[in-house]
C-alpha positions as CSV (number, residue, x, y, z in Angstrom):
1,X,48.0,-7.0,-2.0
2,X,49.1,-8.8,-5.3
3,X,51.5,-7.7,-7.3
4,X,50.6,-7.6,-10.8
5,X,52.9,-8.9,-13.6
6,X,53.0,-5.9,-15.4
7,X,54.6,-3.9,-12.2
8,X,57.4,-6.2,-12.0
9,X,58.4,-5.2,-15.5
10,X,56.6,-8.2,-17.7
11,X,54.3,-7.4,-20.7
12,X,51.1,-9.5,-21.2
13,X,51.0,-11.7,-24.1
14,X,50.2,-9.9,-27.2
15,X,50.7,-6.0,-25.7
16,X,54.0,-4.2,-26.2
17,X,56.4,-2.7,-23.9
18,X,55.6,0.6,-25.0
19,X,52.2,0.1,-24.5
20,X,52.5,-0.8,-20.8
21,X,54.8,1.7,-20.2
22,X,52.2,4.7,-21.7
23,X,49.8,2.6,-19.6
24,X,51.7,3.3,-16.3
25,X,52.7,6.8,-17.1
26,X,56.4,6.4,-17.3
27,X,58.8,3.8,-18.1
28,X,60.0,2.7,-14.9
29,X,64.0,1.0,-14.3
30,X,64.7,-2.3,-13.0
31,X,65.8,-1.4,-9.9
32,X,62.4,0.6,-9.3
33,X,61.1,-2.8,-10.3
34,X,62.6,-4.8,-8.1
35,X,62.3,-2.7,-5.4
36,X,58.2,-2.6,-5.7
37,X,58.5,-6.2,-5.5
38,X,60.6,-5.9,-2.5
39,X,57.6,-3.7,-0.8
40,X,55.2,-6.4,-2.0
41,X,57.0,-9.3,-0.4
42,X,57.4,-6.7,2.8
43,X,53.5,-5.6,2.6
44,X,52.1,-9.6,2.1
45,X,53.9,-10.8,5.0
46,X,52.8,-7.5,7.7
47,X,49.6,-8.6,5.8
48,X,49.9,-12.4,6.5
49,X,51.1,-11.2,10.2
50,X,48.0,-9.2,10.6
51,X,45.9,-12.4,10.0
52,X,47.6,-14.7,12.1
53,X,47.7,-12.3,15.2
54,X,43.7,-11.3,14.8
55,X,43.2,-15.4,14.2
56,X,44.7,-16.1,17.5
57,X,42.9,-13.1,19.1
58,X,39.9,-14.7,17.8
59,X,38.9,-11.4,16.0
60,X,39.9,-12.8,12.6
61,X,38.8,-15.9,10.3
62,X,41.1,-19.0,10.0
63,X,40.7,-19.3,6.4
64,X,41.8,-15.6,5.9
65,X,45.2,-16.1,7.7
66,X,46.0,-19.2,5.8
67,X,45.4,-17.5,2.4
68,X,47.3,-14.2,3.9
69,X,50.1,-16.9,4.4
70,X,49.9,-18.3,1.2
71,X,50.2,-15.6,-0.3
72,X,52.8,-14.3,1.4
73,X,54.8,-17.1,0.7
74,X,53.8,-17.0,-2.9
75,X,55.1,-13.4,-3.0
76,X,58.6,-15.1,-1.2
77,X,59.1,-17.6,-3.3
78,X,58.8,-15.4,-6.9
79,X,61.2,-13.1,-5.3
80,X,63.7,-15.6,-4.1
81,X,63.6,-17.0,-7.7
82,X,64.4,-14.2,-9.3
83,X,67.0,-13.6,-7.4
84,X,68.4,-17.2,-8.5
85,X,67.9,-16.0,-11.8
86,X,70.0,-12.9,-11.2
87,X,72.8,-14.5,-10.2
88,X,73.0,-17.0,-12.7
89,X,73.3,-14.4,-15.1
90,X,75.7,-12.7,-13.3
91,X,77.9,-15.8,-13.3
92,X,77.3,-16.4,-16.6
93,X,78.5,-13.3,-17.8
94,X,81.4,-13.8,-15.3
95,X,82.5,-16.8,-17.3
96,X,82.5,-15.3,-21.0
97,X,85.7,-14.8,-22.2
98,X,86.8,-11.6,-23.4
């Protein structure tokens, strides 16, 4: 299951941030954030796993295990970049002076 861009803490273009947060009933914190993108990498590649193993049982569709895996690694890659991201602001901040 996709993550939407809105979960991970994003706004749309042209809506507000308080007008995603009403949407979603509460204004969540980055660490609740990050870890529902966590669970989404976790859930797309159990997903992705699924596929592959009912593919080679012959129960399940080829094209369905290579989009599962796809996705998966879609879901992988955003996560490892904003990880990159993280800690490239960490080090940035690291290097001000004071």
């Amino acid at each position: 299951m996709p993550i939407p861009i809105a979960a991970v803490g994003l706004t749309a273009p042209g809506s507000s941030a308080a007008s995603v947060a009403k949407k979603a009933g509460a204004i969540e914190g980055f660490s609740d954030a990050l870890g529902k993108l966590i669970e989404g990498v976790e859930e797309t590649t159990a997903g992705a796993n699924t596929a592959v193993s009912g593919m080679l049982n012959k129960t399940g569709d080829v094209h369905e295990a290579m989009i599962a895996l796809h996705e998966a690694e879609t879901t992988l890659q955003l996560t490892v970049q904003i990880r990159n991201k993280l800690v490239q602001a960490y080090q940035d901040v690291m290097r001000m002076p004071i």
